[in-house]
CHARMM-style PDB file with segment names, atoms N, HN, CA, C and O in Angstrom:
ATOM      1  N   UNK     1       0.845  -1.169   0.000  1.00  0.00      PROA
ATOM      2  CA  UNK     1       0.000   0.000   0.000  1.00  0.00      PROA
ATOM      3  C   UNK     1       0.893   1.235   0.000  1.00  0.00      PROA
ATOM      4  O   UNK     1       1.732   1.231   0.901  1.00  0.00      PROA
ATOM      5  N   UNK     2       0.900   2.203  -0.743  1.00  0.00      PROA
ATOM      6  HN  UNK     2       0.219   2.207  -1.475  1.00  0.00      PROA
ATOM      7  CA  UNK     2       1.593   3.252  -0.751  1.00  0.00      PROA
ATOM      8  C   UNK     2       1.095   4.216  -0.040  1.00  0.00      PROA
ATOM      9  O   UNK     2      -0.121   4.146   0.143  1.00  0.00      PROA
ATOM     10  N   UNK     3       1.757   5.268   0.510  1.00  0.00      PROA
ATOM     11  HN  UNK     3       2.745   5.325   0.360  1.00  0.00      PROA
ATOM     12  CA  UNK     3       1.660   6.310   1.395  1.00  0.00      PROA
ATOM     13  C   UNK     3       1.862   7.400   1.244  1.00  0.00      PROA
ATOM     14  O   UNK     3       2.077   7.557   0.042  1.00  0.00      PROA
ATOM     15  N   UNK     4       1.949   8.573   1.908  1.00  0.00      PROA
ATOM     16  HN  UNK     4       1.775   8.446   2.885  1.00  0.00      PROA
ATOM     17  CA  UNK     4       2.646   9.437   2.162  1.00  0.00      PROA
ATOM     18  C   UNK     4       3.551  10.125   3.170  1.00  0.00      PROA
ATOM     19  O   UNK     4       4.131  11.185   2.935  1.00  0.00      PROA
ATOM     20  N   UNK     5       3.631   9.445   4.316  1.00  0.00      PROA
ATOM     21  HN  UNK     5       3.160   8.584   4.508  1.00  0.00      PROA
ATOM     22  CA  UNK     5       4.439   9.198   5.417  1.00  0.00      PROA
ATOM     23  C   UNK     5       5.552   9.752   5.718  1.00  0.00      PROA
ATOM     24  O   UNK     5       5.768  10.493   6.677  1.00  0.00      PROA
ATOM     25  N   UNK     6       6.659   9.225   4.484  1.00  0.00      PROA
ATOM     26  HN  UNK     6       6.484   8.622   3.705  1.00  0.00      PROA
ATOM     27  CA  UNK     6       7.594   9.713   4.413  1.00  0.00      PROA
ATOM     28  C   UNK     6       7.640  11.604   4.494  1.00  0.00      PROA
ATOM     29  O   UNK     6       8.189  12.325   5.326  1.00  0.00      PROA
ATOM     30  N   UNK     7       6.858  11.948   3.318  1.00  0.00      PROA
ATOM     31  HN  UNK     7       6.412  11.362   2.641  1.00  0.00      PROA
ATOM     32  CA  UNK     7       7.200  13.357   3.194  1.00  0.00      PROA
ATOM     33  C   UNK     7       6.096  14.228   4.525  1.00  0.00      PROA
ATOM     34  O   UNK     7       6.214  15.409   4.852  1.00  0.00      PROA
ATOM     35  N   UNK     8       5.205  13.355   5.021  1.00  0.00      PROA
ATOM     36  HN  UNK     8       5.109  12.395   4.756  1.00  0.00      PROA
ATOM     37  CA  UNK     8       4.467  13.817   6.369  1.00  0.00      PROA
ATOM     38  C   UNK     8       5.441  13.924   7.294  1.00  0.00      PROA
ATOM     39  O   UNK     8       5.398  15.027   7.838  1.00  0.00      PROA
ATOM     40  N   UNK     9       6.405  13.144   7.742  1.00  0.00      PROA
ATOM     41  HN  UNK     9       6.441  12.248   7.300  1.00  0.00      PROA
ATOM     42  CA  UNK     9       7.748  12.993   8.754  1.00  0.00      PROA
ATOM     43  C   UNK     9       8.442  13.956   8.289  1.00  0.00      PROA
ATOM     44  O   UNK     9       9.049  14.592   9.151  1.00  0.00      PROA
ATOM     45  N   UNK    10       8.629  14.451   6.728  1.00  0.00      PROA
ATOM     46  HN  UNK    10       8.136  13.934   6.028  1.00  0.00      PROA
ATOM     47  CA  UNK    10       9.675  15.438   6.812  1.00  0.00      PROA
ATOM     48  C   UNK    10       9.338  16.788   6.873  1.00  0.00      PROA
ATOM     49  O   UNK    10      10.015  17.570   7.539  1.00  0.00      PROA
ATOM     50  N   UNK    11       8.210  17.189   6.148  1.00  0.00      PROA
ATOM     51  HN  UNK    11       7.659  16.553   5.607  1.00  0.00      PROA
ATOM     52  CA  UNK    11       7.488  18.268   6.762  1.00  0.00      PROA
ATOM     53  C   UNK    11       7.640  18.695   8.230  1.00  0.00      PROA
ATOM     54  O   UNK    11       7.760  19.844   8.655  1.00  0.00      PROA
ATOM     55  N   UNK    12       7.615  17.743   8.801  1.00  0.00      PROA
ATOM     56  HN  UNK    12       7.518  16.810   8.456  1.00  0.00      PROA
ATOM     57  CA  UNK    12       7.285  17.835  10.335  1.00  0.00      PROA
ATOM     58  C   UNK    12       8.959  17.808  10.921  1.00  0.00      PROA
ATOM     59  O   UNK    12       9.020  17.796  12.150  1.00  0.00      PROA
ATOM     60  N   UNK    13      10.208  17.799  10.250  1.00  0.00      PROA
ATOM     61  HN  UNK    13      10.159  17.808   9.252  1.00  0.00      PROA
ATOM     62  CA  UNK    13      11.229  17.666  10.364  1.00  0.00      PROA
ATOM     63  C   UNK    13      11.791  16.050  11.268  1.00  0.00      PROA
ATOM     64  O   UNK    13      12.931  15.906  11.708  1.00  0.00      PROA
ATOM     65  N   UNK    14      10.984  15.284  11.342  1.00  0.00      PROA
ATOM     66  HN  UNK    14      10.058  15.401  10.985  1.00  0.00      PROA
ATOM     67  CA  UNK    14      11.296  14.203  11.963  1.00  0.00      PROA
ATOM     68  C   UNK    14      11.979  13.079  11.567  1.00  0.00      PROA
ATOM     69  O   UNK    14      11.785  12.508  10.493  1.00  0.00      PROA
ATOM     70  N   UNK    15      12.546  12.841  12.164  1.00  0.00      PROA
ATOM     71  HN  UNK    15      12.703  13.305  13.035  1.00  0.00      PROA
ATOM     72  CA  UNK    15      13.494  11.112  12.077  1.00  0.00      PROA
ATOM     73  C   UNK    15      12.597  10.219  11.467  1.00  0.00      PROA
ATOM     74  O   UNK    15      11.488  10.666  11.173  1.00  0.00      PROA
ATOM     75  N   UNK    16      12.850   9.073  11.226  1.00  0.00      PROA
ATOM     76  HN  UNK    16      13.751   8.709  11.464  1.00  0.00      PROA
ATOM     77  CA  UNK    16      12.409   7.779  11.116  1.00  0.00      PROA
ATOM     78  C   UNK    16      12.636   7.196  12.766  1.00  0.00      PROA
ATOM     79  O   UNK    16      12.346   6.004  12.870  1.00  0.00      PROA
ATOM     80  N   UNK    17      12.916   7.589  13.529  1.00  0.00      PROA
ATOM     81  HN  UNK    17      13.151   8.558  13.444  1.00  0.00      PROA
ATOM     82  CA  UNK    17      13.302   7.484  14.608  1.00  0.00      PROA
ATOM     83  C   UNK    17      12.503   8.297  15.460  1.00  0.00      PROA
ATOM     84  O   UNK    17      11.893   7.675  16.329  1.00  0.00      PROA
ATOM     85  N   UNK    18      12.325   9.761  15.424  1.00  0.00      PROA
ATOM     86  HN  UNK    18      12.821  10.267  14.718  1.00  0.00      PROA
ATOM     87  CA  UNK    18      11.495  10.606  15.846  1.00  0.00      PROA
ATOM     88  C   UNK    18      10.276   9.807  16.047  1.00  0.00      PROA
ATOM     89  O   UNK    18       9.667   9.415  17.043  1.00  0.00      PROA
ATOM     90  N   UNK    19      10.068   9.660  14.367  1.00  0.00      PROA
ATOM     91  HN  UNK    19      10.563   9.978  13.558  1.00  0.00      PROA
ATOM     92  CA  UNK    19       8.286   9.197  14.409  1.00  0.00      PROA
ATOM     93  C   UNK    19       8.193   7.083  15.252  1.00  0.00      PROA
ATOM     94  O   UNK    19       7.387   6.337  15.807  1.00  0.00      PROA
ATOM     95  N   UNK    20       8.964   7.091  14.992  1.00  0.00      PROA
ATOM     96  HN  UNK    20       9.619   7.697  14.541  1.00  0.00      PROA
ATOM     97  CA  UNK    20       8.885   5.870  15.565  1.00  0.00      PROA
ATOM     98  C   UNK    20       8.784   5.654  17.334  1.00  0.00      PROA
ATOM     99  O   UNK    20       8.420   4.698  18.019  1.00  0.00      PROA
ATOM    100  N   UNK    21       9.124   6.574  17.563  1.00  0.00      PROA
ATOM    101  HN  UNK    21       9.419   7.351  17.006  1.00  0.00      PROA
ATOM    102  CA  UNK    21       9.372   6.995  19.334  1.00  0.00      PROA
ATOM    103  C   UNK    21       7.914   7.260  19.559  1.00  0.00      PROA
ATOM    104  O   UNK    21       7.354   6.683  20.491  1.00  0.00      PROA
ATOM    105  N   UNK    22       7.022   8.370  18.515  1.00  0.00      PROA
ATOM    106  HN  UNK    22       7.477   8.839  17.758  1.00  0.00      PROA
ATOM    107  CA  UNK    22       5.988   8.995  18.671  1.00  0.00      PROA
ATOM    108  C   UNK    22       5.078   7.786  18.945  1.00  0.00      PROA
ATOM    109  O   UNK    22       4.534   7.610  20.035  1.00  0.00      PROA
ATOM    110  N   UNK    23       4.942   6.933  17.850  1.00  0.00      PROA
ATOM    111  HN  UNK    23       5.385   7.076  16.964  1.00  0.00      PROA
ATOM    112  CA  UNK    23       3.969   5.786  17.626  1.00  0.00      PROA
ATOM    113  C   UNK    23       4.661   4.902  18.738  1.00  0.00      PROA
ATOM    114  O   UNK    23       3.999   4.661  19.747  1.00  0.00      PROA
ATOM    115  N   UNK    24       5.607   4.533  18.658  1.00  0.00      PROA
ATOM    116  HN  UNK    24       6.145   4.729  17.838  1.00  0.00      PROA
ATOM    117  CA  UNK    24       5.660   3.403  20.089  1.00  0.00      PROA
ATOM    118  C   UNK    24       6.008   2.393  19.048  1.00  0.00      PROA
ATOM    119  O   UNK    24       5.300   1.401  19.221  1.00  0.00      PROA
ATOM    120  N   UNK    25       6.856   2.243  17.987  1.00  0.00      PROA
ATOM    121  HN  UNK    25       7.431   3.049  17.846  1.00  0.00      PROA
ATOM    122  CA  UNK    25       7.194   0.900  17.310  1.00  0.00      PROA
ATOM    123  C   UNK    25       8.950   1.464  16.506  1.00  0.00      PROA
ATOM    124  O   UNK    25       9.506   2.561  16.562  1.00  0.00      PROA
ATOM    125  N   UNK    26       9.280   0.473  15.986  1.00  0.00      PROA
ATOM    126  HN  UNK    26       8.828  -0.418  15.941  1.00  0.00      PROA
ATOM    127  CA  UNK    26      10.533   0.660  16.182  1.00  0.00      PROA
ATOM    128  C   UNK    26      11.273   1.261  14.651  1.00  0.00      PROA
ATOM    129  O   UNK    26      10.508   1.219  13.687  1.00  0.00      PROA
ATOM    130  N   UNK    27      12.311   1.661  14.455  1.00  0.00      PROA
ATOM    131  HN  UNK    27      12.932   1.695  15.238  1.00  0.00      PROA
ATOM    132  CA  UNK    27      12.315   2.629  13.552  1.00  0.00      PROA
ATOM    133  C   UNK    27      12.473   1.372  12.360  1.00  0.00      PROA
ATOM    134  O   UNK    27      12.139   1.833  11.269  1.00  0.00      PROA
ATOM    135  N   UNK    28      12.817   0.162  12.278  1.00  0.00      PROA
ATOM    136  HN  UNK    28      13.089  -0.213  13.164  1.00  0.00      PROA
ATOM    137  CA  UNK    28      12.440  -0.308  11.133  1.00  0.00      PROA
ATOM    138  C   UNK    28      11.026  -0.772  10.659  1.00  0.00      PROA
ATOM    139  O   UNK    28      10.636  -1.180   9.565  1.00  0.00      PROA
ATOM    140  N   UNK    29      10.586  -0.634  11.480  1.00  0.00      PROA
ATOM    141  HN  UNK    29      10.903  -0.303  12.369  1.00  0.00      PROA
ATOM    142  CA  UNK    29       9.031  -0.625  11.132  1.00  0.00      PROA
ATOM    143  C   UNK    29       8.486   0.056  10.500  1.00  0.00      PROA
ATOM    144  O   UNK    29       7.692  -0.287   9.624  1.00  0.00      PROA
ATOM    145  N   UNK    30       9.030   2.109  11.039  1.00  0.00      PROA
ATOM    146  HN  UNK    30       9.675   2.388  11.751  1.00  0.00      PROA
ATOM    147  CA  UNK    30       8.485   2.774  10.071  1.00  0.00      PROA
ATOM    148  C   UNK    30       9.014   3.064   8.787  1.00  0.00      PROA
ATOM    149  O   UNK    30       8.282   3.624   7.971  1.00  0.00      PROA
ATOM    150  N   UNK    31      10.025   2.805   8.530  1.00  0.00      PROA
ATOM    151  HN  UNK    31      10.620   2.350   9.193  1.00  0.00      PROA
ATOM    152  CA  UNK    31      10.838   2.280   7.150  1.00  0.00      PROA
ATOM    153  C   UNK    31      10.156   1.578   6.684  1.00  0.00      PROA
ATOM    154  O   UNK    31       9.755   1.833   5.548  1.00  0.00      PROA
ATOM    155  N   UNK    32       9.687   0.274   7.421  1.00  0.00      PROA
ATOM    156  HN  UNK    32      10.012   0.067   8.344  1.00  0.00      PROA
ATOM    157  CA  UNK    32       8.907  -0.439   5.978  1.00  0.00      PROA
ATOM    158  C   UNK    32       7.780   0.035   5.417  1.00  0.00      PROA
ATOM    159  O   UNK    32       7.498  -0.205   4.243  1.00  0.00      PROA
ATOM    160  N   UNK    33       7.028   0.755   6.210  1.00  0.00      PROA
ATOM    161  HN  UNK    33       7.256   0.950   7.163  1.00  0.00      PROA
ATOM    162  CA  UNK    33       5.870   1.519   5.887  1.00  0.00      PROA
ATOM    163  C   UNK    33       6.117   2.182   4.960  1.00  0.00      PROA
ATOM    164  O   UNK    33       5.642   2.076   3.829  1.00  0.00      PROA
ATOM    165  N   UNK    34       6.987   3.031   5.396  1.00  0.00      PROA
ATOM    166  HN  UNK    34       7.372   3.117   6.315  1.00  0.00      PROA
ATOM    167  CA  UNK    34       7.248   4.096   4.339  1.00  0.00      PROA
ATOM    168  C   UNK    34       7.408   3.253   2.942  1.00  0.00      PROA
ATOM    169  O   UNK    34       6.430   3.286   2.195  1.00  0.00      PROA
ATOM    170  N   UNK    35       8.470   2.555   2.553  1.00  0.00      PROA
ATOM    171  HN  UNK    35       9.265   2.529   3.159  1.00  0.00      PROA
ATOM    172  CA  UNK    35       9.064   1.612   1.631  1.00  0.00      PROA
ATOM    173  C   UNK    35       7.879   1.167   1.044  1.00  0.00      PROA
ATOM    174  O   UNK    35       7.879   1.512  -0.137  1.00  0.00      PROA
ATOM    175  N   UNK    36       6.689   0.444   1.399  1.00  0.00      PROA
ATOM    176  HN  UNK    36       6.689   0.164   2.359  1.00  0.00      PROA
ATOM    177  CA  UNK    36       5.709   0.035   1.368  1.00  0.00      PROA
ATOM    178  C   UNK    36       5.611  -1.684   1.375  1.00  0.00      PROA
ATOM    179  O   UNK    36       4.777  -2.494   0.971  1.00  0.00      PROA
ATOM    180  N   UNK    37       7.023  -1.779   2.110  1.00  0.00      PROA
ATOM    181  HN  UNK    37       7.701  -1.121   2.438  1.00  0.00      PROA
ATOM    182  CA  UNK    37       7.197  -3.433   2.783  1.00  0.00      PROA
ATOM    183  C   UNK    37       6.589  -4.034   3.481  1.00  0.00      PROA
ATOM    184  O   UNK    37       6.645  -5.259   3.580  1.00  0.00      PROA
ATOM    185  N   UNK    38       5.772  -3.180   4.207  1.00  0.00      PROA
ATOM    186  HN  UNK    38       5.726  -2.185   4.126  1.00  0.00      PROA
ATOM    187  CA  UNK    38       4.785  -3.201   5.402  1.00  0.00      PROA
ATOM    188  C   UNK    38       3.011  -2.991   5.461  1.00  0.00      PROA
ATOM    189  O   UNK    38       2.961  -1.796   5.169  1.00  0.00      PROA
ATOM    190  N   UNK    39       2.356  -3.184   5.549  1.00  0.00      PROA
ATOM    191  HN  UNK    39       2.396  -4.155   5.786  1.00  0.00      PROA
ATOM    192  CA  UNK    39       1.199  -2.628   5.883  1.00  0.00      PROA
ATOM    193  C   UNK    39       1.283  -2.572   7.129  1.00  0.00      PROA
ATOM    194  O   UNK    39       1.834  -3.455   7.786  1.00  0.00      PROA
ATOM    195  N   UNK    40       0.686  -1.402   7.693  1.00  0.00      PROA
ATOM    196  HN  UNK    40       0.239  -0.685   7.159  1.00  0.00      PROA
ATOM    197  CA  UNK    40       0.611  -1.174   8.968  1.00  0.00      PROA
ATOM    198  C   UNK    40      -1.148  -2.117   9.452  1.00  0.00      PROA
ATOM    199  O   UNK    40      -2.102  -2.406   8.730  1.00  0.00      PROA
ATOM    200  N   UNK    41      -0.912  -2.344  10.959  1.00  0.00      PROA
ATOM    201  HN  UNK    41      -0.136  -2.109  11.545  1.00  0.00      PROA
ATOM    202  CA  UNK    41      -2.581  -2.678  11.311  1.00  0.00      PROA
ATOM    203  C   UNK    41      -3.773  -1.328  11.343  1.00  0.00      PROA
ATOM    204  O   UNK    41      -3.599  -0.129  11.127  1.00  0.00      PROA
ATOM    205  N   UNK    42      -5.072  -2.132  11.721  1.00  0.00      PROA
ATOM    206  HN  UNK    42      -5.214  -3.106  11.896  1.00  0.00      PROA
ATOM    207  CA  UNK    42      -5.563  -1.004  11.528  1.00  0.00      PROA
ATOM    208  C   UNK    42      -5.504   0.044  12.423  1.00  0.00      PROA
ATOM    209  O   UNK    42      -5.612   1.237  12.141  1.00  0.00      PROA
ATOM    210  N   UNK    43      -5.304  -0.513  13.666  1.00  0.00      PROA
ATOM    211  HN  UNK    43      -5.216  -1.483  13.894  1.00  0.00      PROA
ATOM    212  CA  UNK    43      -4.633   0.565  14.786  1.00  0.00      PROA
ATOM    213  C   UNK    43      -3.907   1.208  14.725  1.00  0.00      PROA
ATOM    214  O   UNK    43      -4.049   2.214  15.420  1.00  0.00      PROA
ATOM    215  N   UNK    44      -2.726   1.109  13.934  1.00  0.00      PROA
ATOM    216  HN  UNK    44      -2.612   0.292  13.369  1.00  0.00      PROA
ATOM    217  CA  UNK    44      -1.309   1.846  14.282  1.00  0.00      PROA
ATOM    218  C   UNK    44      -1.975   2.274  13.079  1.00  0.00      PROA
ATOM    219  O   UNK    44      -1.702   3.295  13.710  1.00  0.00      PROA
ATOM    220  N   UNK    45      -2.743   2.643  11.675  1.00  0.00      PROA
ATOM    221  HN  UNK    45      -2.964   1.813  11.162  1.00  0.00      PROA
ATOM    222  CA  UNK    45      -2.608   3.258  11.070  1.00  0.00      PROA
ATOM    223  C   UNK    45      -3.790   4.239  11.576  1.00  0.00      PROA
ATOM    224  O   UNK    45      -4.418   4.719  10.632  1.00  0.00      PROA
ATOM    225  N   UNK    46      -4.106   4.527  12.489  1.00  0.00      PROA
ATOM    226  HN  UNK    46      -3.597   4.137  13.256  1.00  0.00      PROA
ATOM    227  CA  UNK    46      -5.279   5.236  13.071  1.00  0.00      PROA
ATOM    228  C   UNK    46      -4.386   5.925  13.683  1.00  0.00      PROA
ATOM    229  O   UNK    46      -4.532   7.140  13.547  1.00  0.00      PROA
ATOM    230  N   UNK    47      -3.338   5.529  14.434  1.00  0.00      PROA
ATOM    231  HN  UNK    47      -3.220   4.542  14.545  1.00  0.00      PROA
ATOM    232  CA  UNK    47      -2.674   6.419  15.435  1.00  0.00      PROA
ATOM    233  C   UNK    47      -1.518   7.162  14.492  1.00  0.00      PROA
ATOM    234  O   UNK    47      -1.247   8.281  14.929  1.00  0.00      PROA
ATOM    235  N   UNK    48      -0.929   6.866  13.541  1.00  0.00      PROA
ATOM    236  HN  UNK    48      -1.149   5.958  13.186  1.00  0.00      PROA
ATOM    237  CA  UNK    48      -0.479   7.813  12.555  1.00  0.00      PROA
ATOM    238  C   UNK    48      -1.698   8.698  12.254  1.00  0.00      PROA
ATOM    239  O   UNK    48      -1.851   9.860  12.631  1.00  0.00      PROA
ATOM    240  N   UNK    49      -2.437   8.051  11.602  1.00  0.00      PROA
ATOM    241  HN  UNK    49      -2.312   7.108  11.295  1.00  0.00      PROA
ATOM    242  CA  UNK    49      -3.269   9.570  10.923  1.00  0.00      PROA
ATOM    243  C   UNK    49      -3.093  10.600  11.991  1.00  0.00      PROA
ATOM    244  O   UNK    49      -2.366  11.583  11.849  1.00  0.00      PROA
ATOM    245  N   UNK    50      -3.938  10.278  13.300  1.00  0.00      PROA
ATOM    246  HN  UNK    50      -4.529   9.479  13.415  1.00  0.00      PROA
ATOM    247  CA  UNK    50      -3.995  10.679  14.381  1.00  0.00      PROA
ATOM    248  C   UNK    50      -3.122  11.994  14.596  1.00  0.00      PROA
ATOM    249  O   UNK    50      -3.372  13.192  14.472  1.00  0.00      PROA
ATOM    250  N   UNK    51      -1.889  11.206  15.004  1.00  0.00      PROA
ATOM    251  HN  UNK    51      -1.685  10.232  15.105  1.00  0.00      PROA
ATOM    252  CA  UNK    51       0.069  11.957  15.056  1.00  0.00      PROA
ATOM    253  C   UNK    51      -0.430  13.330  14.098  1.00  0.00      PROA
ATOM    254  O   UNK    51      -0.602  14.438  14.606  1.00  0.00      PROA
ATOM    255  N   UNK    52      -0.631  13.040  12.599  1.00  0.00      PROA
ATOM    256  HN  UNK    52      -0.492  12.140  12.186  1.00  0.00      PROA
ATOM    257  CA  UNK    52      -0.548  13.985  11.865  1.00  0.00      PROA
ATOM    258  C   UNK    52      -1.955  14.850  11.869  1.00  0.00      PROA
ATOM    259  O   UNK    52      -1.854  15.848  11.155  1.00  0.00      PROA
ATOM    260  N   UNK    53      -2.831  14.751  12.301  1.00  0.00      PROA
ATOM    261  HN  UNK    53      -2.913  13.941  12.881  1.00  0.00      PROA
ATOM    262  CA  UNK    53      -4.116  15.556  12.354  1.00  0.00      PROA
ATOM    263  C   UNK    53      -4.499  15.132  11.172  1.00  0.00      PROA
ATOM    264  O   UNK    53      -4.748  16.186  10.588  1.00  0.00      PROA
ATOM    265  N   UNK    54      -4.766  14.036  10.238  1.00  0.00      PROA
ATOM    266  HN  UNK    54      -4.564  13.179  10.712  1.00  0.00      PROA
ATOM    267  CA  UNK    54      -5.362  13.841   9.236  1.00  0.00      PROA
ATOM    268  C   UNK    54      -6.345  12.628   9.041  1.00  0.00      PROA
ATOM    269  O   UNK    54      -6.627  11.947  10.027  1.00  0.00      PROA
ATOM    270  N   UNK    55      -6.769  12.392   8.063  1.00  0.00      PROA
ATOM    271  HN  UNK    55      -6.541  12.945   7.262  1.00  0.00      PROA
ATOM    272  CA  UNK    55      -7.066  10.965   7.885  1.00  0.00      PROA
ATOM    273  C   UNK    55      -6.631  10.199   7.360  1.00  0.00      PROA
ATOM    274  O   UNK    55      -5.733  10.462   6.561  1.00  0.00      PROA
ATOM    275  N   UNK    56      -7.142   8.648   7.598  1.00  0.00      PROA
ATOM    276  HN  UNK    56      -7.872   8.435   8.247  1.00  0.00      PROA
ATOM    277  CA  UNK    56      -6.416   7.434   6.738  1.00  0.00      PROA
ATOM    278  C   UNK    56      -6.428   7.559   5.490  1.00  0.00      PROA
ATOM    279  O   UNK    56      -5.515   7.089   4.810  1.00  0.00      PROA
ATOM    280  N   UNK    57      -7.341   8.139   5.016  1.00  0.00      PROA
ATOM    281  HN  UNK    57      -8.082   8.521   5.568  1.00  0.00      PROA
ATOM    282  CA  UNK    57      -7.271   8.182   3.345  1.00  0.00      PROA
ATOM    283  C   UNK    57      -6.182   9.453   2.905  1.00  0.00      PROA
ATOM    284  O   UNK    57      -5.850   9.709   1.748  1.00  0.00      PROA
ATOM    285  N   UNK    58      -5.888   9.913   3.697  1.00  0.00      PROA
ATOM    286  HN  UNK    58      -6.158   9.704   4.637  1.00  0.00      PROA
ATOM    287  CA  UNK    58      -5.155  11.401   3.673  1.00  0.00      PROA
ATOM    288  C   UNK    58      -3.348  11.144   3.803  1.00  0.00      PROA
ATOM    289  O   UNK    58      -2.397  11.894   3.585  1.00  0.00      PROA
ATOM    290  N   UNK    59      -3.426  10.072   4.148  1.00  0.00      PROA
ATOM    291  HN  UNK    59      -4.199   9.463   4.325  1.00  0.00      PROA
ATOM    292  CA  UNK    59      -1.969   9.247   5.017  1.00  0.00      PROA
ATOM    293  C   UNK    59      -1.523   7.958   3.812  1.00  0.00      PROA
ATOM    294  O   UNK    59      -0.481   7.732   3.196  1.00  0.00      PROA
ATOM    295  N   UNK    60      -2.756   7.348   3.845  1.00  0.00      PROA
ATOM    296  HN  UNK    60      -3.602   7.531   4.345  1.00  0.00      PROA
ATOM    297  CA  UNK    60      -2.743   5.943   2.546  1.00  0.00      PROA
ATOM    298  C   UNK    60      -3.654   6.268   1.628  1.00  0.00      PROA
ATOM    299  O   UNK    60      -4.768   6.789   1.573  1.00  0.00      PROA
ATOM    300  N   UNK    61      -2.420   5.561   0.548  1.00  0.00      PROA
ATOM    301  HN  UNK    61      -1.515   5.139   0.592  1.00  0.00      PROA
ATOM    302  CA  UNK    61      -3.693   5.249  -0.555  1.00  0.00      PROA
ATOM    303  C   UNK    61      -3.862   3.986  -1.099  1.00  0.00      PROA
ATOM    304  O   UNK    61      -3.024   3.110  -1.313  1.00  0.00      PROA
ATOM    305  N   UNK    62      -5.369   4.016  -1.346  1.00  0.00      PROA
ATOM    306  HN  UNK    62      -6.049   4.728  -1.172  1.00  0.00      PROA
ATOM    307  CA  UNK    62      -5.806   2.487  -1.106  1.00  0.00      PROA
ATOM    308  C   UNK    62      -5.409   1.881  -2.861  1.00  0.00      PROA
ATOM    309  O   UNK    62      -5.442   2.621  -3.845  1.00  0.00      PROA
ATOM    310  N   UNK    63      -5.117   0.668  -2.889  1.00  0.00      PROA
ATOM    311  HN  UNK    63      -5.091   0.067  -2.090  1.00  0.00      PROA
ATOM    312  CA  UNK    63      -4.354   0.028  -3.879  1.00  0.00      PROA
ATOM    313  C   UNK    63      -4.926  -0.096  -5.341  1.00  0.00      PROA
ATOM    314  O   UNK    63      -4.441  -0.180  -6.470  1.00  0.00      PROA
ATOM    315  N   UNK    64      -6.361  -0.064  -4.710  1.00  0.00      PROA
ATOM    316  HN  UNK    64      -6.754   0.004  -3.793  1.00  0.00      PROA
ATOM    317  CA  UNK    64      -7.565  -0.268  -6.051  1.00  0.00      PROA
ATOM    318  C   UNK    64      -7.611   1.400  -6.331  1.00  0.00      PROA
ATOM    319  O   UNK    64      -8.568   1.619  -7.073  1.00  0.00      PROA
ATOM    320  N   UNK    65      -7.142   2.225  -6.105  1.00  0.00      PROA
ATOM    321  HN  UNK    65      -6.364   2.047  -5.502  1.00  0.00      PROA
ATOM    322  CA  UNK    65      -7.885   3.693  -6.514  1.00  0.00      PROA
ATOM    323  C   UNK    65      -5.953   4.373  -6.658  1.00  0.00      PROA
ATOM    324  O   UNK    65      -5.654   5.544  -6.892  1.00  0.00      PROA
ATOM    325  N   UNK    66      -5.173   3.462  -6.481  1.00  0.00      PROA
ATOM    326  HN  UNK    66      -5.416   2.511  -6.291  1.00  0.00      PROA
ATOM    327  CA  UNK    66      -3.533   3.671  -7.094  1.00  0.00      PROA
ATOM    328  C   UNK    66      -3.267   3.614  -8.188  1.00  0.00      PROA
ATOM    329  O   UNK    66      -2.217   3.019  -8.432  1.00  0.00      PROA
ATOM    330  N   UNK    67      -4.098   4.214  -9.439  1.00  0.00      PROA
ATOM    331  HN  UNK    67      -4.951   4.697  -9.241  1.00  0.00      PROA
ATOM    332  CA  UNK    67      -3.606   3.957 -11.041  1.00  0.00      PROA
ATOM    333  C   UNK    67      -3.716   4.876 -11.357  1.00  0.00      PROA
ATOM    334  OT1 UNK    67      -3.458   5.160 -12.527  1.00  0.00      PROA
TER     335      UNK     67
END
């Protein structure tokens, strides 16, 4: 699933490390996210949106509506 994550963390001037401290998981985790190695659950992708004041659709984009 692709994202926008990455450039949300840098906006915000943060680590991969930063944001990983924020959420409570570990900084290769949010690498894979970012990467898109990962899907996050539906929790932790609630608590990102969250982090950033946005929504899930605002954070991810869903795979069928990616063309």
């Amino acid at each position: 699933m692709n994202n926008h994550l990455r450039d949300l963390r840098a906006t915000r001037g943060w680590s991969q490390q930063d944001l990983a401290t924020r959420l409570e998981v570990s900084r290769q985790s949010v690498n894979a996210i970012e990467t898109g190695r990962y899907d996050p659950s539906l929790p932790l992708a609630f608590k990102i949106a969250e982090l950033f004041e946005l929504s899930i659709e605002a954070v991810f984009v869903s795979p069928s509506r990616d063309k």
